[in-house]
GULODO-561525 format. One record per atom (N, C-alpha, C): x, y, z; residue in one letter. Coordinates in Angstrom, 2 decimals, m for minus. Each point is the difference from the previous one (the first is absolute). Example, Ala and Ser with C-alpha at 12.3 -4.5 7.8 and 13.67 -1.06 7.14 Angstrom:
<recs>
13.19;m5.69;7.80;A
m0.89;1.19;0.00;A
0.90;1.20;0.00;A
m0.35;1.05;m0.72;S
0.82;1.19;0.06;S
m0.77;1.09;0.73;S
</recs>
This chain:
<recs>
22.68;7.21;m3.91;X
m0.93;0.98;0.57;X
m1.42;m0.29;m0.49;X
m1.16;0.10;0.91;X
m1.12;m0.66;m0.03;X
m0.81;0.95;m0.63;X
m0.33;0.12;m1.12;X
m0.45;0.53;m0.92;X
m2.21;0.62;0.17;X
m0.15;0.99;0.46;X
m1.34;0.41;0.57;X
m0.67;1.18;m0.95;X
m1.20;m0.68;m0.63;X
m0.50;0.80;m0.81;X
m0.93;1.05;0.46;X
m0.44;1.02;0.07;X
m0.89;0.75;0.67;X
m1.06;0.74;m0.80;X
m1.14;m0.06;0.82;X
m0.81;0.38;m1.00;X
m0.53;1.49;0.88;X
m0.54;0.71;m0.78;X
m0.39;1.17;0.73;X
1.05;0.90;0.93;X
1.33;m0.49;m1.60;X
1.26;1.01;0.95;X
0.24;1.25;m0.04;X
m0.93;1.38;m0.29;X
0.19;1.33;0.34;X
m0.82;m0.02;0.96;X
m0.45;m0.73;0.66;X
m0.83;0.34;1.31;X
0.55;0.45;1.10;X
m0.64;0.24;1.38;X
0.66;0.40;1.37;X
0.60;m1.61;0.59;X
m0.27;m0.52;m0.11;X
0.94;m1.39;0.83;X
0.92;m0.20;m0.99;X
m0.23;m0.33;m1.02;X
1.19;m0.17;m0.87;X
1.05;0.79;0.05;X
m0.28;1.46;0.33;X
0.77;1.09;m0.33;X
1.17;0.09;1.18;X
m0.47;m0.49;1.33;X
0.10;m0.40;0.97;X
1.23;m1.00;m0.22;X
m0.19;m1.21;m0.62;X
0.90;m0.91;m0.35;X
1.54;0.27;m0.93;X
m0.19;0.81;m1.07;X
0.52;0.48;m1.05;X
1.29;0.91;1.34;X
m0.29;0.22;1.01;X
0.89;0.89;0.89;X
0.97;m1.57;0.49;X
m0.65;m0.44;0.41;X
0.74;m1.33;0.80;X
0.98;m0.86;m0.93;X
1.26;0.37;1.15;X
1.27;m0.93;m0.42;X
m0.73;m1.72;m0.09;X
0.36;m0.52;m0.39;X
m0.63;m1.72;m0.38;X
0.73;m1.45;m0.67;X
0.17;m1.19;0.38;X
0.53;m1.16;m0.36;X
m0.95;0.18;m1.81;X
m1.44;0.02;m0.11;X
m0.96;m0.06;m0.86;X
0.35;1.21;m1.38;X
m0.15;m0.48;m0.85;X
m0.29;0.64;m0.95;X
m0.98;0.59;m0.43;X
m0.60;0.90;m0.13;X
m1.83;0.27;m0.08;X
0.00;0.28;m1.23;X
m0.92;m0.09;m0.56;X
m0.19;0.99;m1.36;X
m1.42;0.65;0.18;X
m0.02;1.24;m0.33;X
m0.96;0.63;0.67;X
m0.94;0.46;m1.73;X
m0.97;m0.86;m0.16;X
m0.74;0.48;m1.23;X
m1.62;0.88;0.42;X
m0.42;0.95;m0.74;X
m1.16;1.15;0.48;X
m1.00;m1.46;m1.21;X
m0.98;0.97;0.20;X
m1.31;m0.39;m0.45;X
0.43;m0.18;m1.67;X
0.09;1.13;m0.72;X
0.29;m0.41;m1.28;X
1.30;m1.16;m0.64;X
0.69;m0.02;1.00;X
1.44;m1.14;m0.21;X
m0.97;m1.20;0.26;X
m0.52;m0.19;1.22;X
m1.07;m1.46;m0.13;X
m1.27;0.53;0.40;X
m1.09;m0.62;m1.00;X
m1.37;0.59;0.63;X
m0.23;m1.68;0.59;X
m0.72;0.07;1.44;X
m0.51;m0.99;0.82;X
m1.63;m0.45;m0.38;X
m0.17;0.61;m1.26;X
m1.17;m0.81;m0.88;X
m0.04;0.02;m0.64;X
1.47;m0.18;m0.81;X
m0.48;m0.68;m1.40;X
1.10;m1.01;m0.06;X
0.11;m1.25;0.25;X
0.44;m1.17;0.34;X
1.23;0.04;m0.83;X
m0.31;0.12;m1.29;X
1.49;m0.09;m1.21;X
0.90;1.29;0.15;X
m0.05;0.93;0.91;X
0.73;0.78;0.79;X
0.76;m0.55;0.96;X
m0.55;m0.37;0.46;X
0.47;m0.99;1.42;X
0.95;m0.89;m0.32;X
m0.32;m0.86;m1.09;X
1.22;m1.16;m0.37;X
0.73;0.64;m0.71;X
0.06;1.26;m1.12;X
0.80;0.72;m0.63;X
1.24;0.48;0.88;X
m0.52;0.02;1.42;X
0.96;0.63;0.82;X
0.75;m0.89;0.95;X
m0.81;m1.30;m0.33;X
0.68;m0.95;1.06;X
1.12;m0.63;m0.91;X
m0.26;m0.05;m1.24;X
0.52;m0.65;m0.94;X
1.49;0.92;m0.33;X
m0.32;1.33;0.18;X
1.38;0.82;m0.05;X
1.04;0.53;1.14;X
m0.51;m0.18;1.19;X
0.52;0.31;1.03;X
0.87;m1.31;0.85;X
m1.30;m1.66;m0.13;X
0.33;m1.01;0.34;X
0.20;0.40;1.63;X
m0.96;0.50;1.05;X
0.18;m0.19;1.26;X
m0.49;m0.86;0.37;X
0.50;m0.52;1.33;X
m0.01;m0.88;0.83;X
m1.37;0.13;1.08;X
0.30;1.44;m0.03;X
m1.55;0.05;0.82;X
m0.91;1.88;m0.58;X
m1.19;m0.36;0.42;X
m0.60;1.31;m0.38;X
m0.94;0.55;1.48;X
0.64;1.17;m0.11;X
m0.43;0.60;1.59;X
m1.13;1.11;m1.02;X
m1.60;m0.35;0.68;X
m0.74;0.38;m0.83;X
m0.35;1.73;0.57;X
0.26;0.61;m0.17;X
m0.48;1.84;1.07;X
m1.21;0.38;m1.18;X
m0.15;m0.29;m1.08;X
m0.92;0.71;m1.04;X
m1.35;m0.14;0.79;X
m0.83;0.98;m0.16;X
m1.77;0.15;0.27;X
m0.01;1.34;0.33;X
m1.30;m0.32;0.39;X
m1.13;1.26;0.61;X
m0.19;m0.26;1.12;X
0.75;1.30;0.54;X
0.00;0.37;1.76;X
m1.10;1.51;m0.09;X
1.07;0.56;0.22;X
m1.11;1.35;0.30;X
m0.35;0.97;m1.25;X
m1.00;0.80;0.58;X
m0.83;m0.08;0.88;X
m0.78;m0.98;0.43;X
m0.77;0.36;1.06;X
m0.52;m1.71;0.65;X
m1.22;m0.05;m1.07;X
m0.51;0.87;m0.15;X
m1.39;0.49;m0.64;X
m0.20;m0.43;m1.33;X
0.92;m0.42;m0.31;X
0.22;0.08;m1.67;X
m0.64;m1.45;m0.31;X
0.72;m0.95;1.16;X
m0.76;m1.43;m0.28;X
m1.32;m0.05;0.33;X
m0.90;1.02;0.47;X
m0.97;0.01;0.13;X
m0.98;0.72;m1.75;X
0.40;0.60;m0.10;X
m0.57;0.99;m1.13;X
0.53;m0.48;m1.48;X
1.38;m1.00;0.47;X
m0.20;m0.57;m1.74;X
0.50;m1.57;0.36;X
m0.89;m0.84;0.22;X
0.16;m1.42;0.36;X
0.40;m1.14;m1.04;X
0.32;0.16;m1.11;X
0.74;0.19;m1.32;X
1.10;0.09;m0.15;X
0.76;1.58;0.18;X
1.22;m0.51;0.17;X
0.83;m0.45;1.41;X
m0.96;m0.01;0.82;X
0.80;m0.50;1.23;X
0.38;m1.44;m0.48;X
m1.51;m0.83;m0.35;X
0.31;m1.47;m0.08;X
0.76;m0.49;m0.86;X
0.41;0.97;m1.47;X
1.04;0.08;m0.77;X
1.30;0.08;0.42;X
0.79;0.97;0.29;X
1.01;m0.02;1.33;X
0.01;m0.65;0.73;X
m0.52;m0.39;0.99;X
m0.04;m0.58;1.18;X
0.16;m1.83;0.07;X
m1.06;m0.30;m0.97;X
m0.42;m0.94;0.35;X
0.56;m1.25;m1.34;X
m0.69;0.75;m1.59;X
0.48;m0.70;m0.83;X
1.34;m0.17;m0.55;X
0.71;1.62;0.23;X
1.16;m0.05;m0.07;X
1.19;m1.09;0.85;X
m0.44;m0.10;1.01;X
0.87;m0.29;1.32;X
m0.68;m1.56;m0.71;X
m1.05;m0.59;m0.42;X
m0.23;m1.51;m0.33;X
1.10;m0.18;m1.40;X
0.15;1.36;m0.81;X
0.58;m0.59;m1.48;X
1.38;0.11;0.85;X
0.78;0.23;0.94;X
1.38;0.40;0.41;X
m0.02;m1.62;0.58;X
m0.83;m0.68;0.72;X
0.22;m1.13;0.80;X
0.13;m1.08;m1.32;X
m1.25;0.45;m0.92;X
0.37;m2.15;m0.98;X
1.48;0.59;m1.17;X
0.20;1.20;0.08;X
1.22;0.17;m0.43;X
1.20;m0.71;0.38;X
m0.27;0.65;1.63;X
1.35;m0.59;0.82;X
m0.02;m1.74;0.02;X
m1.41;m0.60;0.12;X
m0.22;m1.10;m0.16;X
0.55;m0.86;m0.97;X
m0.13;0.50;m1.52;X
0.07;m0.23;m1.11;X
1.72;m0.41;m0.08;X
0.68;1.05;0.46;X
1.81;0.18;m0.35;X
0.44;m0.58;1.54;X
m0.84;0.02;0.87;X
0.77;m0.89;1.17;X
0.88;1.55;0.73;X
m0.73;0.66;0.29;X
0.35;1.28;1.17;X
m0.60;0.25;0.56;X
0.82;0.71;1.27;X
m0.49;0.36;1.36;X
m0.60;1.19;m0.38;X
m1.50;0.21;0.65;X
m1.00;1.14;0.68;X
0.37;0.23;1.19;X
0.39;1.64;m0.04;X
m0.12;0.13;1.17;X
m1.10;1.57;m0.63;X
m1.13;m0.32;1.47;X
m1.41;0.98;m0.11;X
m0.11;0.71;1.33;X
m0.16;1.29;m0.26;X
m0.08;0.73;1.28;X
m1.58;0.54;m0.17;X
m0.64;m0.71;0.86;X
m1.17;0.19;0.54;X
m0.13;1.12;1.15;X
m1.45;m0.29;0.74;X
m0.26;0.96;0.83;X
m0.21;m0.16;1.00;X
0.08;0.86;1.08;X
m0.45;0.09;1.23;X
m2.22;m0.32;0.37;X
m0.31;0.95;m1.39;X
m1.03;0.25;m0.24;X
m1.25;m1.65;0.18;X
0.62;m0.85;m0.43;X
m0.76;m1.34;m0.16;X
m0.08;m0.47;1.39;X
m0.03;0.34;0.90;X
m0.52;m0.27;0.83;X
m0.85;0.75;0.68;X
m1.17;m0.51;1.36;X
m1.30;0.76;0.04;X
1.10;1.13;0.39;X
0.29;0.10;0.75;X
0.37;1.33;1.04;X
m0.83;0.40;1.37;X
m0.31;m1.31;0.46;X
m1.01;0.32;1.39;X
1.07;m0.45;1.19;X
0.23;m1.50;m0.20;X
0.93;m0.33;1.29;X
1.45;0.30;m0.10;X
0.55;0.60;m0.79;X
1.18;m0.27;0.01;X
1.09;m1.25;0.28;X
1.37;0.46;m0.54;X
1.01;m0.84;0.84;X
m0.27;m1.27;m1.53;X
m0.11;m0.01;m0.77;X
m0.64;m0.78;m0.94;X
1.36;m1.09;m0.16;X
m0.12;m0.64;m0.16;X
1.45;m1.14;m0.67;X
m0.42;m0.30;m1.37;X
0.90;m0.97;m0.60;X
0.11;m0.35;m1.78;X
m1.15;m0.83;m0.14;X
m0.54;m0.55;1.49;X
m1.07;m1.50;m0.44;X
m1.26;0.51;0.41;X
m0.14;1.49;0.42;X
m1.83;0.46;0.48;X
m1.14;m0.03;m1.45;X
m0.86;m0.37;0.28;X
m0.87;0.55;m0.90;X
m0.05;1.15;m0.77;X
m0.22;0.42;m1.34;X
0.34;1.24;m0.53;X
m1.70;0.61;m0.73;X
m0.07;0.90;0.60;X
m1.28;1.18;m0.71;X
0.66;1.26;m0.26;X
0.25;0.21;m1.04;X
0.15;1.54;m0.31;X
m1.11;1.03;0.27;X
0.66;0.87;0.50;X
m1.28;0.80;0.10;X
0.09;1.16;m0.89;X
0.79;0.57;m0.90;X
m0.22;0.94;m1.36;X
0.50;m1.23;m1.32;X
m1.02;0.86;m1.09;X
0.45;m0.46;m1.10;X
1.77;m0.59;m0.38;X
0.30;1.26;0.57;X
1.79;m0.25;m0.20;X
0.52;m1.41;0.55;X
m0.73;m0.50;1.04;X
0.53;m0.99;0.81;X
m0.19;m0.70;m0.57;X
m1.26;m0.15;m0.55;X
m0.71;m1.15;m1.12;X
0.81;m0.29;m1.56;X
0.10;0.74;m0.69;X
0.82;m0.13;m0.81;X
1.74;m0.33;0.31;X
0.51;0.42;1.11;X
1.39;m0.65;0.41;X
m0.12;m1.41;0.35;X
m0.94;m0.52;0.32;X
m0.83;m1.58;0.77;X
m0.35;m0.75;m1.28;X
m0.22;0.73;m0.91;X
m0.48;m0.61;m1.33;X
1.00;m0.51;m0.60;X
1.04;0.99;0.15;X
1.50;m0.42;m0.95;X
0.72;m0.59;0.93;X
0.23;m0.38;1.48;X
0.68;m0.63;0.53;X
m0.70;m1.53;0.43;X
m1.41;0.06;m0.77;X
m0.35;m1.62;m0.13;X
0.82;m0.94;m0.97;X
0.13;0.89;m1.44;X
0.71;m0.73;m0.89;X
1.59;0.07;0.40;X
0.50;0.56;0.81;X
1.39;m0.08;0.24;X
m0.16;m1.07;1.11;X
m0.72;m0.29;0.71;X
m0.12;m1.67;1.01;X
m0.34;m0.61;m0.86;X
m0.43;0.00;m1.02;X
0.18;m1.65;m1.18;X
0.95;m0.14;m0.01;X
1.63;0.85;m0.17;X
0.94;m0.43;m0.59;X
0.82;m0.08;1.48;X
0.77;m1.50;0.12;X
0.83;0.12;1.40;X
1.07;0.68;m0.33;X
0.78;0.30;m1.13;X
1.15;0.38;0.49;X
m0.40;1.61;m0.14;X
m0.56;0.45;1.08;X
m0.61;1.79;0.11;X
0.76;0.43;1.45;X
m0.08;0.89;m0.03;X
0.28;1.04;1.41;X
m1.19;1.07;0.02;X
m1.10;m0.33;0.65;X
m1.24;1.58;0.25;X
0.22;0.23;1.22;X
0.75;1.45;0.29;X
0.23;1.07;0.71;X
m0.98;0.66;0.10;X
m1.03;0.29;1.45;X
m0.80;0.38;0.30;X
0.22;1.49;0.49;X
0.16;0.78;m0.57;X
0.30;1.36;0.70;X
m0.31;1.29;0.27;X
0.37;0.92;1.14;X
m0.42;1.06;0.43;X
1.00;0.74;0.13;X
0.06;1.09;m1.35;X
1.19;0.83;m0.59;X
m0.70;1.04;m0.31;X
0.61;1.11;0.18;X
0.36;1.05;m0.97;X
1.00;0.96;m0.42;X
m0.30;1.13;m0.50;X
1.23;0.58;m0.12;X
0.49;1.31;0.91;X
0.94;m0.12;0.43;X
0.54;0.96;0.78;X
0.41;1.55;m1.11;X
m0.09;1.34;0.68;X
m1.25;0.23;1.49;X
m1.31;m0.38;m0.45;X
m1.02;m0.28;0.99;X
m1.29;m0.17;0.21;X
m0.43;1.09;m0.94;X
m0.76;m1.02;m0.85;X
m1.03;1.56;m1.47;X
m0.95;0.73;0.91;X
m0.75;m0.74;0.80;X
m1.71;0.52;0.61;X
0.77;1.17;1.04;X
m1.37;0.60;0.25;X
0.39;1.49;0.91;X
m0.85;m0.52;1.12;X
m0.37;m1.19;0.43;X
m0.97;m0.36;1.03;X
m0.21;m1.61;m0.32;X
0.21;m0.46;1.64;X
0.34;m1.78;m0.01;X
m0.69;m0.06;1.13;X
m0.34;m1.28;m0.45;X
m1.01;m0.68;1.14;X
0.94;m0.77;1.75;X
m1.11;0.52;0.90;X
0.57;0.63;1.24;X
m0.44;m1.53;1.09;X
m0.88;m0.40;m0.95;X
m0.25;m1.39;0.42;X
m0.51;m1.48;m0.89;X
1.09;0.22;m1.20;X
m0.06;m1.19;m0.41;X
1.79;m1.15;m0.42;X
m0.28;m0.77;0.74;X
1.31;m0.49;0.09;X
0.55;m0.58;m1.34;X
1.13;m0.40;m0.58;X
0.23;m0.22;m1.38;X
1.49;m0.69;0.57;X
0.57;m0.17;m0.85;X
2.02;m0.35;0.07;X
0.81;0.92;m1.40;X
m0.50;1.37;m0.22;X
0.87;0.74;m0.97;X
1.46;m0.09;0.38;X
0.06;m0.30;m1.25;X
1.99;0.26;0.18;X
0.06;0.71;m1.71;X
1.21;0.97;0.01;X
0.07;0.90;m1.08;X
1.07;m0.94;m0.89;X
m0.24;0.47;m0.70;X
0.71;m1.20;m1.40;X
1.55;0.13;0.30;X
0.40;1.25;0.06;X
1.65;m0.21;0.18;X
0.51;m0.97;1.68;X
m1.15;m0.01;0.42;X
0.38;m0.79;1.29;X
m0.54;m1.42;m0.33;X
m0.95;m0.56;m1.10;X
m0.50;m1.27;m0.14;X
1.24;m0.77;m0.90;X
0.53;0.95;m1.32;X
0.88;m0.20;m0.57;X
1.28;m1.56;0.30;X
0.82;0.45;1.14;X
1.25;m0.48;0.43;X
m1.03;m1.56;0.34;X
m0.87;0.21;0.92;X
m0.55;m1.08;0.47;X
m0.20;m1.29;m0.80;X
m1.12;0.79;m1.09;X
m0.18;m0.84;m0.94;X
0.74;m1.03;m0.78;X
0.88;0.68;m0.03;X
1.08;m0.49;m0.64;X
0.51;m1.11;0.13;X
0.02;m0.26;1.58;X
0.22;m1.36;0.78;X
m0.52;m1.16;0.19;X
m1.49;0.35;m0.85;X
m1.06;m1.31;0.11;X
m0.13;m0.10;m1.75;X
0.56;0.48;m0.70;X
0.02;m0.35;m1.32;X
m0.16;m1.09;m0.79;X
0.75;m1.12;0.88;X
0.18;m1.21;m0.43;X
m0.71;m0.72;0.90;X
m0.99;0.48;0.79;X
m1.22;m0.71;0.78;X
m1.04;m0.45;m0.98;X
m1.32;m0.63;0.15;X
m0.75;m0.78;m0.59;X
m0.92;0.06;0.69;X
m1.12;0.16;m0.41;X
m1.67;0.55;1.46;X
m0.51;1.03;m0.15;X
m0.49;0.11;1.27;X
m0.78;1.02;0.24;X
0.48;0.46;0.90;X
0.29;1.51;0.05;X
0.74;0.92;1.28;X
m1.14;1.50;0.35;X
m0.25;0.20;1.07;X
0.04;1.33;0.22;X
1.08;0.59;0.46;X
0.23;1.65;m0.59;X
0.53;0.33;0.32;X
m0.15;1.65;m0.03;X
0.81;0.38;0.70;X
m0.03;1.42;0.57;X
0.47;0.58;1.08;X
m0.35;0.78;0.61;X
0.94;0.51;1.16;X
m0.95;0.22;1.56;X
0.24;0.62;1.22;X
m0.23;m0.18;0.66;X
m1.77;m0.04;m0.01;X
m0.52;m0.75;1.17;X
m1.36;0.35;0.02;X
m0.44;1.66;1.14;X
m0.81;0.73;m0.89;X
0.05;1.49;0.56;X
m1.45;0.60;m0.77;X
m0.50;0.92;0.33;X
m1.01;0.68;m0.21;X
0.58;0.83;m1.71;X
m0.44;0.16;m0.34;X
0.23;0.88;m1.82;X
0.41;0.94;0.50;X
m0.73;1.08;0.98;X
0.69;1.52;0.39;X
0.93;m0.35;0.85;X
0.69;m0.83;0.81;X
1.22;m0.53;0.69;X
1.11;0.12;m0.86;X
0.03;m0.58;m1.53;X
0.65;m0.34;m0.49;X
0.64;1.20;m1.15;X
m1.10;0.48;m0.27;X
0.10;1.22;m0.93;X
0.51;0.83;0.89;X
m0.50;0.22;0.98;X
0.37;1.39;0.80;X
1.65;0.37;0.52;X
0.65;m1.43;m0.01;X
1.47;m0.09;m0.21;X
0.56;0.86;m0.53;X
m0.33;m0.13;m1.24;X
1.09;0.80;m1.25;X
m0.62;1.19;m0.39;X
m1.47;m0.02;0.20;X
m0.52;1.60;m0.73;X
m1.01;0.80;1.41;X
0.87;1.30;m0.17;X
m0.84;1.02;1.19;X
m1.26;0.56;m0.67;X
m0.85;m0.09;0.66;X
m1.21;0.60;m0.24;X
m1.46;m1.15;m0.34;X
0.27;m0.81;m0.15;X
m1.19;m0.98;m0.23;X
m1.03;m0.21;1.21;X
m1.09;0.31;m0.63;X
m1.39;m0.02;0.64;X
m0.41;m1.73;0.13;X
m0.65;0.23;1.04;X
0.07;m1.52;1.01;X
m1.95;0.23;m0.59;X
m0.50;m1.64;m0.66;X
m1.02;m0.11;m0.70;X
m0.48;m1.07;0.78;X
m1.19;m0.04;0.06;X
m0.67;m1.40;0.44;X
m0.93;m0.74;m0.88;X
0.35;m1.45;m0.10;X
m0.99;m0.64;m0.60;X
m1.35;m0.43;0.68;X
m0.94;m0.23;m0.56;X
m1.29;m0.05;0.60;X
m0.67;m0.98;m0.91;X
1.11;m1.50;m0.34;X
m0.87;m0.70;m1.00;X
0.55;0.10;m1.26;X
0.32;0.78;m0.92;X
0.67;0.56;m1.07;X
1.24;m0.71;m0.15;X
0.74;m0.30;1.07;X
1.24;m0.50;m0.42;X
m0.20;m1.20;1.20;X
0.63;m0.93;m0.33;X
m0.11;m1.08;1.23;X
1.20;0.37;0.85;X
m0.45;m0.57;1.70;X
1.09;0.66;0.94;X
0.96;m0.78;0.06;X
m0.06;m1.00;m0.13;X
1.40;m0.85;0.24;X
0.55;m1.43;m1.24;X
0.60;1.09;m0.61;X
0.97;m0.89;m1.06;X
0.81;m0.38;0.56;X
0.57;0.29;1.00;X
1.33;m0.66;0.12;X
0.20;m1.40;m0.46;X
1.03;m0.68;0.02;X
0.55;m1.60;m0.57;X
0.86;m0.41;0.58;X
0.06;m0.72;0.66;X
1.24;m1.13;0.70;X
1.52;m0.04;m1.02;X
0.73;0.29;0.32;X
1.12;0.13;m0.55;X
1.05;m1.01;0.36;X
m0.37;m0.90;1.10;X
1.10;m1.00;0.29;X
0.46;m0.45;m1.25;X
m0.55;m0.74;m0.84;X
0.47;m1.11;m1.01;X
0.64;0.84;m0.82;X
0.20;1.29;m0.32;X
1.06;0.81;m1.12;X
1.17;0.69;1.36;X
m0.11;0.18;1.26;X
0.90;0.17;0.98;X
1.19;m1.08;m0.69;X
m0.91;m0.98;0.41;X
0.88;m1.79;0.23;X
0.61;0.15;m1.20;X
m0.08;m0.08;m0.88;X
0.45;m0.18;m1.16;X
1.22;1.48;m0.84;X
0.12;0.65;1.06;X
0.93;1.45;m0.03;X
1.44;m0.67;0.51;X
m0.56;m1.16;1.06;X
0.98;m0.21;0.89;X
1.45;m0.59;m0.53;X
</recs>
């Protein structure tokens, strides 16, 4: 059994995983079991666990705002952490697998594939782009580009015209699972649909919002190449 170390395992995707029947072994360690910046943590844990691969979930997601107002510890989290997790894996000869973002790309034309040009347009995007440069130094990586959250929808009001590919973690879960032992770059996520399309599914009452610039209209991402690879 293929032995998977995890970092940032009391989180919502992880938590997500911890439900799922599985071939994989996970070991699910929080922030104080491994901190993702301070390096002799990192091998302390590689050195006692001995996995085969490390599925990285640790950072700074939300609020969005936060990478704006403390640019410090975003690039701490985000960026240096996710570099000390890669010459680790480098170092002992293991697989990265990095779940990136939807966010690194502009968000004007949509339909984006793994090989478009990438501009983030919030801080957040920038710091996920930062740490998934040093995970393309190392080939044997998997960066999962994705558009997740957690089911039900937190916000009380979703945007009525900006397109995205949300899929809720207990539905990204099973999927994932299947490209595990892939190598690249994937987007992935779920159908292409407007934010209030998607939310409005599962929760009654959400107010239909418009962007005007503030949020870019069309994230969506080409999903063939993680389709193909389901198959």
């Amino acid at each position: 059994m293929k032995k998977i170390l995890v970092t940032g395992g009391d989180g919502r995707f992880a938590s997500e995983l911890r439900k799922t029947k599985t071939k994989f072994k996970f070991i699910f360690l929080n922030k104080k079991q491994l901190n993702i910046c301070n390096y002799d943590s990192i091998n302390k844990a590689i050195k006692k666990y001995k996995p085969r691969i490390i599925l990285h979930l640790a950072g700074l997601s939300r609020p969005m705002d936060v990478h704006e107002k403390d640019i410090g510890r975003s690039i701490s989290l985000n960026i240096v952490g996710t570099a000390n997790l890669v010459a680790a894996c480098s170092e002992n000869k293991i697989k990265i697998v990095y779940f990136s973002t939807s966010y690194i790309y502009p968000g004007k034309k949509g339909n984006y594939n793994e090989n478009d040009s990438l501009l983030p347009w919030n801080n957040y995007g920038w710091s996920k782009l930062g740490g998934e440069c040093s995970v393309q130094m190392y080939k044997n990586s998997l960066i999962l580009r994705a558009c997740m959250t957690q089911k039900p929808f937190v916000h009380k009001k979703a945007y009525a015209n900006v397109k995205s590919n949300f899929i809720y973690h207990e539905d990204l879960v099973k999927k994932f699972l299947k490209i595990l032992n892939k190598k690249g770059i994937y987007n992935i996520g779920g159908k292409s649909q407007t934010i209030y399309n998607f939310a409005s599914k599962n929760v009654d009452g959400i107010k239909k919002i418009y962007s005007k610039g503030n949020f870019p209209l069309n994230q969506n991402m080409n999903l063939n190449k993680f389709y193909k690879a389901l198959k």
